[in-house]
C-alpha positions in Angstrom: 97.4 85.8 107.3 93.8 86.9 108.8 91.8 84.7 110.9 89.7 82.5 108.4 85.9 83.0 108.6 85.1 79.5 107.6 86.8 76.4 106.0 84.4 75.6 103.1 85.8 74.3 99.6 83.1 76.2 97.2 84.3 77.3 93.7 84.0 80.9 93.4 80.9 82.5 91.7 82.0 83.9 88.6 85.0 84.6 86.5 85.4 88.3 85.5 87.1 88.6 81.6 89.9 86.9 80.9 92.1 89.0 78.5 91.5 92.2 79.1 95.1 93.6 78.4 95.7 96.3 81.0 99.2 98.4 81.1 101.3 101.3 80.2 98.4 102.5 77.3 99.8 104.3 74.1 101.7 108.2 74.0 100.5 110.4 71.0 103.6 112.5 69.6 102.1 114.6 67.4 102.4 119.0 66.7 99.1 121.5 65.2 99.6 121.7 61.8 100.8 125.3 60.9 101.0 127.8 57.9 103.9 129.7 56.6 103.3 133.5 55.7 99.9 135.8 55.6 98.4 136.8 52.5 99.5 140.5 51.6 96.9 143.1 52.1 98.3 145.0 49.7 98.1 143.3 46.6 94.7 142.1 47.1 93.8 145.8 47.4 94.8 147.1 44.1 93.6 143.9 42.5 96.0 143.4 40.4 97.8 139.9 40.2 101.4 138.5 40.0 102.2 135.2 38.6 105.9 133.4 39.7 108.0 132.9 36.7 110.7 130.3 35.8 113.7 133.3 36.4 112.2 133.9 40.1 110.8 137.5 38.6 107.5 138.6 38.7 105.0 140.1 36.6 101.4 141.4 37.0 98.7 140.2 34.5 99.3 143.5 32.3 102.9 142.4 31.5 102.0 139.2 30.7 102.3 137.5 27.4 99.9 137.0 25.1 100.6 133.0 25.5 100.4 133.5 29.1 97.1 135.1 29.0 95.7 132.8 27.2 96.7 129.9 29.7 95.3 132.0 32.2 91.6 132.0 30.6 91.5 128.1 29.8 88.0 126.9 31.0 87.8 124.9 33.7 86.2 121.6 34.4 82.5 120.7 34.3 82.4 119.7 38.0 84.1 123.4 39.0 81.7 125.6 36.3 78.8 123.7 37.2 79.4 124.2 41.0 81.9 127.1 41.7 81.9 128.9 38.3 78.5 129.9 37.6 77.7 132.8 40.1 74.3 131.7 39.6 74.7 128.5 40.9 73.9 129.2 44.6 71.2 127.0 44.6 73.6 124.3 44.2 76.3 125.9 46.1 74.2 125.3 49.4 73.2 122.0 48.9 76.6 120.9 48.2 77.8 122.7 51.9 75.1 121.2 53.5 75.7 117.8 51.7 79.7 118.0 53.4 78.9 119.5 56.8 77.9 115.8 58.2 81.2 114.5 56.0 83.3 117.3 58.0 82.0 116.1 61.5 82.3 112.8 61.1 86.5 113.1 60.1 86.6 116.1 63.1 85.2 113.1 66.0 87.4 110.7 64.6 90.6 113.5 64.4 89.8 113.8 68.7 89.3 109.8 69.2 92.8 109.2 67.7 94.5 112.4 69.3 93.0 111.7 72.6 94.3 109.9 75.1 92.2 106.4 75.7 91.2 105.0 79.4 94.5 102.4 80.2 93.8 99.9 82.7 95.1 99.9 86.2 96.3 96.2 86.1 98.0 94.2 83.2 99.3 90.9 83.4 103.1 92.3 83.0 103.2 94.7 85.2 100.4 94.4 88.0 98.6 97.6 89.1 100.7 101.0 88.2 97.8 103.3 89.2 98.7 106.4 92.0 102.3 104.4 92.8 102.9 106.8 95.7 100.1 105.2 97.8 98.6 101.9 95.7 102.2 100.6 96.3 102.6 101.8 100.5 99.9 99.7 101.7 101.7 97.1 103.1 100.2 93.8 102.4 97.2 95.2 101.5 98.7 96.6 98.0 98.1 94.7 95.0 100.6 93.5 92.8 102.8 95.3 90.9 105.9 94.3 89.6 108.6 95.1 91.3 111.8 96.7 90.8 114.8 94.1 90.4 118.3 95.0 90.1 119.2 91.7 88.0 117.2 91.0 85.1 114.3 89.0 85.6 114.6 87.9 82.1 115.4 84.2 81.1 119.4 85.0 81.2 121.0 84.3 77.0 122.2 80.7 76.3 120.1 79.3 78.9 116.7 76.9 78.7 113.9 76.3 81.7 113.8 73.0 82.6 111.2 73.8 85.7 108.8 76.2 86.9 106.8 76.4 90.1 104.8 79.4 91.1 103.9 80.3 95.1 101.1 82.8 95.1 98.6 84.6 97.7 94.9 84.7 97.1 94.2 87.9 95.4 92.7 91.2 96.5 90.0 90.6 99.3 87.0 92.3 101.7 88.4 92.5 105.0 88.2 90.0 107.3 85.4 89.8 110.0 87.4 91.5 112.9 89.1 94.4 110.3 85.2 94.8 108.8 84.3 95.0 112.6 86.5 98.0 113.2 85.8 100.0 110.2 82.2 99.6 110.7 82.5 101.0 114.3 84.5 103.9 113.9 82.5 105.3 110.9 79.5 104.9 113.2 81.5 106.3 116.0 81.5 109.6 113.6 78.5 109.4 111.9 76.4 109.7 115.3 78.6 111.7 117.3 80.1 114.3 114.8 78.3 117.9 114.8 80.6 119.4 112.0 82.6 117.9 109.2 85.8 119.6 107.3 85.7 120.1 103.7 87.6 117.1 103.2 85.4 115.1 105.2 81.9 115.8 104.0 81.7 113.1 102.0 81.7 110.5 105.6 77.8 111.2 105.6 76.2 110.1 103.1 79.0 107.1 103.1 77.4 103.6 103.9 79.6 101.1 104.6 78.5 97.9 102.4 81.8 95.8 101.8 81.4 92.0 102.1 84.0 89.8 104.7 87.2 87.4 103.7 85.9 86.3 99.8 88.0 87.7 96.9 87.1 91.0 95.3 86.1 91.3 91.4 89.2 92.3 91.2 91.0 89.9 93.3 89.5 87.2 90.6 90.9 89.6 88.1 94.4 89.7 89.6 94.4 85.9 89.3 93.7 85.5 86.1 95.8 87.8 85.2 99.1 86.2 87.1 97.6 83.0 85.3 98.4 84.8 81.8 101.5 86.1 82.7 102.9 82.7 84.1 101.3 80.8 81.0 103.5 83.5 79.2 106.4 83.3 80.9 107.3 79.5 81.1 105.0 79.0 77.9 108.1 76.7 76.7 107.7 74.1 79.3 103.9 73.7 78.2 103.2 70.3 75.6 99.8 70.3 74.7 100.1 66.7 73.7 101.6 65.5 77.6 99.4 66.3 80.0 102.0 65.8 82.5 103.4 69.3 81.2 100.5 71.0 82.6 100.5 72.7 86.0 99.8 70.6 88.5 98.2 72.5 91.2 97.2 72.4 94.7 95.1 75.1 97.2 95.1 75.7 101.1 91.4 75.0 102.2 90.1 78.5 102.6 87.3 79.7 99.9 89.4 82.9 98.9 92.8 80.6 98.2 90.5 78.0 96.0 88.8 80.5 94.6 92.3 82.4 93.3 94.0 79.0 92.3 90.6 78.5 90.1 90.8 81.8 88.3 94.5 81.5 87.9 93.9 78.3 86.7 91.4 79.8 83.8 94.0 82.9 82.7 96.8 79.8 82.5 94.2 77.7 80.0 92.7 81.0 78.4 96.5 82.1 77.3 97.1 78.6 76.2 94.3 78.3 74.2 94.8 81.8 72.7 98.6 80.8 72.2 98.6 76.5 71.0 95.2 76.1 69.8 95.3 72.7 72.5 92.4 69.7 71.3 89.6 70.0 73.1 90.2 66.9 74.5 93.0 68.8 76.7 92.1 67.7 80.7 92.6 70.3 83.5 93.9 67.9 86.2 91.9 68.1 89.4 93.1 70.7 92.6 94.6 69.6 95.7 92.9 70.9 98.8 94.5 70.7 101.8 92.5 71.3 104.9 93.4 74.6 107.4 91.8 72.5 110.5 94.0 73.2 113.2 95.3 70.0 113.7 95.9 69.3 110.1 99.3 69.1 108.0 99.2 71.8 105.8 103.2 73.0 104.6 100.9 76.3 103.1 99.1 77.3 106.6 100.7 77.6 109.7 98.7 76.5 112.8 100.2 72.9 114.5 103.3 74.9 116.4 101.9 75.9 119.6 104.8 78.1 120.6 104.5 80.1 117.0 101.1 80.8 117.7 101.0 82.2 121.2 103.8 84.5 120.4 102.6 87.9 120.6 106.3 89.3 119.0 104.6 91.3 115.7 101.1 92.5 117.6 103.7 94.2 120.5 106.4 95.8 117.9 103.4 97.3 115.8 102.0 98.9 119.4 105.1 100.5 119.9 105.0 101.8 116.7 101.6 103.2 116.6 101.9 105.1 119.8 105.2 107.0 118.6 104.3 107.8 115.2 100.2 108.3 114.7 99.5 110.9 117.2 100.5 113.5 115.0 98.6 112.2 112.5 95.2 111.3 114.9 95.4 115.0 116.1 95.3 116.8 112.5 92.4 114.9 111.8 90.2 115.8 114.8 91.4 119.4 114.3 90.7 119.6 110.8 88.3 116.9 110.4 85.6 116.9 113.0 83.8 118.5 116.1 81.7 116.8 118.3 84.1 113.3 118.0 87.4 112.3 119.0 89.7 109.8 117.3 92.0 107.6 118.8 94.9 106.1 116.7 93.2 102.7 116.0 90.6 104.6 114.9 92.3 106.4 112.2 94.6 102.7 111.5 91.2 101.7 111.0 90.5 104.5 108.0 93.8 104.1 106.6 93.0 100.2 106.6 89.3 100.9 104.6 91.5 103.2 102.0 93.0 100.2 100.2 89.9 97.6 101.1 87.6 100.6 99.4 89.9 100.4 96.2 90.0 96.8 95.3 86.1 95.9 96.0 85.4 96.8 92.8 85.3 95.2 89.2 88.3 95.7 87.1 86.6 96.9 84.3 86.0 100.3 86.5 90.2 100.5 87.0 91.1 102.9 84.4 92.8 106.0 84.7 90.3 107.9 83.2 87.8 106.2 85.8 85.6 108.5 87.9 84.3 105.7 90.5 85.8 103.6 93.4 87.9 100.9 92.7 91.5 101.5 91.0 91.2 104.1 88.8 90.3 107.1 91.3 91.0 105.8 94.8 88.7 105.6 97.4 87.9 109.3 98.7 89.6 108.0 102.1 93.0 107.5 100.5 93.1 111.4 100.4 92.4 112.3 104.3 96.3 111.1 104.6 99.9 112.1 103.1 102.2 110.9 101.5 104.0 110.8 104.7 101.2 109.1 106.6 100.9 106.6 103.7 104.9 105.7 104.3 104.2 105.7 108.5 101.4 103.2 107.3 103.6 100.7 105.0 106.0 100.4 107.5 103.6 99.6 110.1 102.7 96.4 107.9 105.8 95.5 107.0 106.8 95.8 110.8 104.2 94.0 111.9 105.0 90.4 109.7 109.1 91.3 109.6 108.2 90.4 113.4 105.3 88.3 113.4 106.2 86.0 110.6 109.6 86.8 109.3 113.1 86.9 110.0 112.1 89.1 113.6 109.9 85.8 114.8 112.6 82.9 116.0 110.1 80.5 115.1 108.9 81.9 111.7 111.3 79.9 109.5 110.6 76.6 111.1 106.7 77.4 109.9 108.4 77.1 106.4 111.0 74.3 106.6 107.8 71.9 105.4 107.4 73.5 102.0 111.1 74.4 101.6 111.7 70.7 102.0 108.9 69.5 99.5 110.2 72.2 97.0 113.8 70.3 97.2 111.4 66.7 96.5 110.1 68.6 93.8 113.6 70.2 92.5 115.4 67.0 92.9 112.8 64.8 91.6 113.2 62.4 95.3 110.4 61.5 97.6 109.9 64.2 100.4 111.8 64.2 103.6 110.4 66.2 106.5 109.1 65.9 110.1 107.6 69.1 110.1 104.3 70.0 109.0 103.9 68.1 105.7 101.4 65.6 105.1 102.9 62.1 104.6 99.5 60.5 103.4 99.3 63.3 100.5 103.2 63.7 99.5 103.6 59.7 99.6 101.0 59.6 97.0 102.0 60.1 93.4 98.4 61.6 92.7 98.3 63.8 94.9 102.1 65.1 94.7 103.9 63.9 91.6 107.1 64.1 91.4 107.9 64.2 87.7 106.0 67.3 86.4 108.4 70.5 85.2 105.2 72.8 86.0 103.5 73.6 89.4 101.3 76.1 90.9 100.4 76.3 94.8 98.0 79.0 96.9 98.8 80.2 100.2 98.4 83.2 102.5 100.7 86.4 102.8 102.0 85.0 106.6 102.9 81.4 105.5 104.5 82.8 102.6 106.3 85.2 104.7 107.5 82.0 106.8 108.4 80.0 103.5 110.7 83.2 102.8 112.3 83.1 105.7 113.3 79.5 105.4 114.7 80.0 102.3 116.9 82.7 103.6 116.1 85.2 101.5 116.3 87.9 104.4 118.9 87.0 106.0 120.9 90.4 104.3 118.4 92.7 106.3 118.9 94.5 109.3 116.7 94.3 111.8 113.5 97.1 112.0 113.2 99.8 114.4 110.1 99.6 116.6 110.0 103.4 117.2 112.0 104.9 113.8 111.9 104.5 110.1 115.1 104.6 107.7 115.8 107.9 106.3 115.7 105.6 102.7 111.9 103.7 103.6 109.8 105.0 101.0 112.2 106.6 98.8 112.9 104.4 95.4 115.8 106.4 93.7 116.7 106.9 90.4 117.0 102.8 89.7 113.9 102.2 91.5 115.8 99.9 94.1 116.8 102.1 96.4 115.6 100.6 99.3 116.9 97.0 98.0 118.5 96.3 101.7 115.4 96.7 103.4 112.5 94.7 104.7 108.8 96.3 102.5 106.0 93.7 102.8 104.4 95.3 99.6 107.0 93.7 98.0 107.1 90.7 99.3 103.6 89.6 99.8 100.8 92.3 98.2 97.7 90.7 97.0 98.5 88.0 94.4 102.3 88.3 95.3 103.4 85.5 94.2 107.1 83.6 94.3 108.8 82.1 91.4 111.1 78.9 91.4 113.4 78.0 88.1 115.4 75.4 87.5 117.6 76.1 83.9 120.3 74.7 82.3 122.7 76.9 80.1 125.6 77.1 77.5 128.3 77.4 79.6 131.5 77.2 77.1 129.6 79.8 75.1 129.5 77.8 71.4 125.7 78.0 70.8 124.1 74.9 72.1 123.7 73.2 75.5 125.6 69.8 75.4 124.8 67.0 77.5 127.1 67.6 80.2 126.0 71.4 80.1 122.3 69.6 80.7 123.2 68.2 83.8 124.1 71.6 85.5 121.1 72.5 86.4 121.0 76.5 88.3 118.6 77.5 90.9 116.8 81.2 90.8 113.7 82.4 92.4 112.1 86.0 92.3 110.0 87.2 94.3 107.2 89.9 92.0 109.9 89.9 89.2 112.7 90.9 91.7 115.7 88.3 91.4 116.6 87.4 95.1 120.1 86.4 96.1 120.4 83.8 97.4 122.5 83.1 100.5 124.3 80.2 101.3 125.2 78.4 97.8 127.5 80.7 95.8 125.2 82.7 93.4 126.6 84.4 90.4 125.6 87.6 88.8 122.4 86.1 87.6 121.3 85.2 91.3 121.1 81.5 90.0 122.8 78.7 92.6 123.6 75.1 91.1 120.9 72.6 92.2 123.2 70.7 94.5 124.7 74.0 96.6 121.2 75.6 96.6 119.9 71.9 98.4 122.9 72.2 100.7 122.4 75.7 101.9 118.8 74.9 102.4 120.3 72.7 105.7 118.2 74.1 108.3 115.2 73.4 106.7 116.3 69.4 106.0 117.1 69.3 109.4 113.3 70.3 110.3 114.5 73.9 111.9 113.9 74.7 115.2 110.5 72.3 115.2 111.3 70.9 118.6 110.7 74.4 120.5 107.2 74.3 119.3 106.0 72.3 122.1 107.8 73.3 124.8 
């Protein structure tokens, strides 16, 4: 997570549309229409005709038959005399062309609008943002959301009912944050005064002017969350009563503007796709937020800040400097040869142009994020996305994930004890028991039944990218991967495969924790004997699952089967080291 630039609760501003429906866009099949044969040159010259008889023969209008001939030299209708018969109607003739020309263009536009591929959105509630996948997806935690690939089916597995629901998400897409604006801002003045040529690729630096805003969300960012609002309305849709209130999400926010402001629009994709969907009374309440402070000495299981140890540690800042000086001075050298004269880079200065690639993208309104688009902001990506490779764009992803697999995941010894507070009230919530936790809860909101309720099925809580990544950890979802190389990425980093899961074993923070990533927790019960109905012993054996961007996680510890689900009790036994409050005791030392 960034630095915070200030601790205020304000709602955000203004809600971009709520259903624009974004996604794959429609293929045209479709082949010219042709024409069999050419007329024959010769018969037209001679002027005489052949008519097809019933044997197959032919015969020219001198053979014919006195019958035929006569069929032959029926009059025609009035319409055809009066227009096309009388050679001395061209009067008429001409008024009846210019009469159909306006006819003919009309049906030719409309011909193109159906044959013609239409603008498809960027970002869809289904699928997140599928726009330029090569690079919109390597931007570490900087991409935003797209679903990911999973090799077990995120689908509700046959036989099986939800019984419980309970979304995790980051704030979505954002400006940068005061000291990342900082950077950018000085090393495009750094070339802007000091550069006395620019390559063809790089013309376009001068008459740039930086004008991003700091830390709030994005038009888009607003638009990612109300679009993860549809798609979890849609998703666990079942679980939603109109007429019980208590089957409504109950929801609850870190203090930072950006988190409120996500949970809020979130909050109005959930009520927009219910409303579209039930047709609720009016009367329908939205229950009020939770907002838990991010003062530094305050409880907060969604913001890390109270262990003194954790913060100090300096683990994901070093492994991403060791990185950066064996990997970017190839890349730092091209671009002063082929870039500029008159300026010299240095590799934070180009980190800092890879870093305004992705920030350059999302500042703009979604309704611009079309792939047809010819501005900023999704559709076409910002003209800085195309100084780097496809290689640099991989150097760059791992850079990110590298620097939170270290600073806030399984490479920090201390990042999973951030997470044992909400691991612990997710097993209150699960188990339907009053917390138990030493950690960084907040006893005065979790003992309260207002404030954290214990018999909802539906909840929805906001957070950062790092104090998810230290929830993750706690949960042991990571504990398959090996550890990351400092100095050398995989041979398989970047390279999806033919399943799209390739790189299933290792550690990618764009799919963990992109803007709006978000983490899913299910509880469901299911036929087990297979006879079409869940009994009542069947409904006391309720399984655990929880994906992560539509990707089913194993889980370690409890046993899972094929559908990555764990039975309640074994998923609340492997969760041990957070019950026992991790490693909390080192935080002080």
């Amino acid at each position: 997570m960034d630095p915070p630039a200030m601790n205020g609760t304000s709602k955000a501003s203004a809600f971009t549309s709520l259903f624009r429906r974004g996604g794959r866009g429609s293929k045209h099949k479709y082949s010219p229409l042709g024409h069999n044969g050419e007329a024959s040159g010769e018969g037209e010259a001679s002027g005489i005709q052949t008519q097809l008889l019933p044997d197959g023969s032919t015969a020219d209008n001198e053979s014919l038959d006195e019958e035929s001939q006569l069929q032959q030299r029926k009059p025609r209708g009035l319409l055809y005399r009066l227009v096309w018969g009388d050679p001395n109607k061209i009067f008429v003739k001409l008024i009846m062309l210019i009469l159909m020309i306006p006819l003919f263009s009309y049906l030719a536009a409309a011909s193109l609008r159906v044959l013609s591929p239409q603008p498809v959105s960027c970002d869809s509630p289904e699928l997140g943002y599928q726009c330029d996948q090569k690079t919109t997806h390597t931007w570490g935690q900087y991409s935003p959301f797209f679903s990911v690939p999973s090799e077990i089916s995120p689908a509700v597995p046959d036989g099986c009912r939800l019984t419980f629901a309970q979304v995790l998400s980051r704030h979505g897409a954002r400006f940068p944050t005061p000291g990342k604006a900082a950077a950018i801002s000085a090393v495009l003045t750094k070339i802007k005064t000091s550069a006395t040529w620019y390559g063809s690729d790089f013309q376009f630096i001068k008459n740039y002017d930086y004008v991003l805003g700091v830390d709030h969300l994005t038009a888009f960012g607003e638009q990612e969350m109300v679009n993860s609002g549809i798609k979890f309305y849609q998703r666990y849709s079942s679980l939603i009563q109109t007429e019980d209130p208590d089957t409504l999400p109950f929801v609850r926010a870190s203090g930072q503007e950006r988190v409120i402001a996500s949970a809020e629009n979130f909050t109005t994709g959930f009520y927009s796709a219910l409303s579209a969907d039930k047709n609720p009374p009016s009367s329908l309440p939205r229950p009020e937020m939770v907002i838990i402070s991010e003062e530094p000495t305050a409880n907060n299981t969604m913001h890390h800040g109270l262990c003194r140890a954790f913060e100090d540690s300096t683990t994901g800042d070093l492994a991403q400097a060791e990185f950066i000086a064996a990997t970017f001075p190839p890349i730092t050298a091209r671009l002063n040869a082929q870039g500029f004269k008159g300026v010299t880079l240095s590799n934070t200065d180009v980190l800092s142009l890879m870093d305004l690639c992705p920030f350059d993208t999302v500042a703009y309104p979604l309704s611009s994020l079309t792939t047809t688009s010819s501005v900023s902001g999704g559709g076409k990506l910002s003209p800085f996305c195309s100084l780097f490779t496809a290689s640099d764009w991989t150097i760059y992803d791992y850079l990110q994930s590298l620097g939170k697999y270290y600073g806030f995941g399984p490479g920090n010894s201390l990042a999973a004890t951030q997470g044992v507070g909400y691991v612990n009230e997710l097993i209150a919530r699960l188990t339907r028991t009053p917390v138990v936790d030493h950690t960084t809860t907040n006893s005065t909101l979790d003992g309260d039944e207002k404030t954290f309720p214990l018999n909802r099925t539906v909840y929805a809580d906001f957070s950062h990218d790092n104090d998810m990544m230290n929830i993750l950890t706690a949960l042991r979802i990571f504990e398959h991967i090996s550890p990351m190389d400092n100095t050398t990425i995989p041979t398989n980093y970047g390279q999806t495969g033919d399943d799209g899961v390739k790189e299933r074993d290792l550690f990618k923070v764009s799919w963990a924790v992109p803007f709006a990533g978000r983490v899913y927790f299910e509880k469901m019960v299911c036929d087990a004997d297979g006879d079409g109905k869940i009994d009542s012993d069947e409904a006391q054996k309720e399984l655990v699952r929880i994906l992560v961007n539509d990707r089913v996680m194993r889980l370690n510890g409890c046993d899972d089967d094929e559908e990555g689900r764990c039975g309640l009790e074994k998923f609340v036994e492997s969760m041990e080291f957070a019950r026992r409050g991790g490693e909390w005791e080192k935080c002080f030392v």
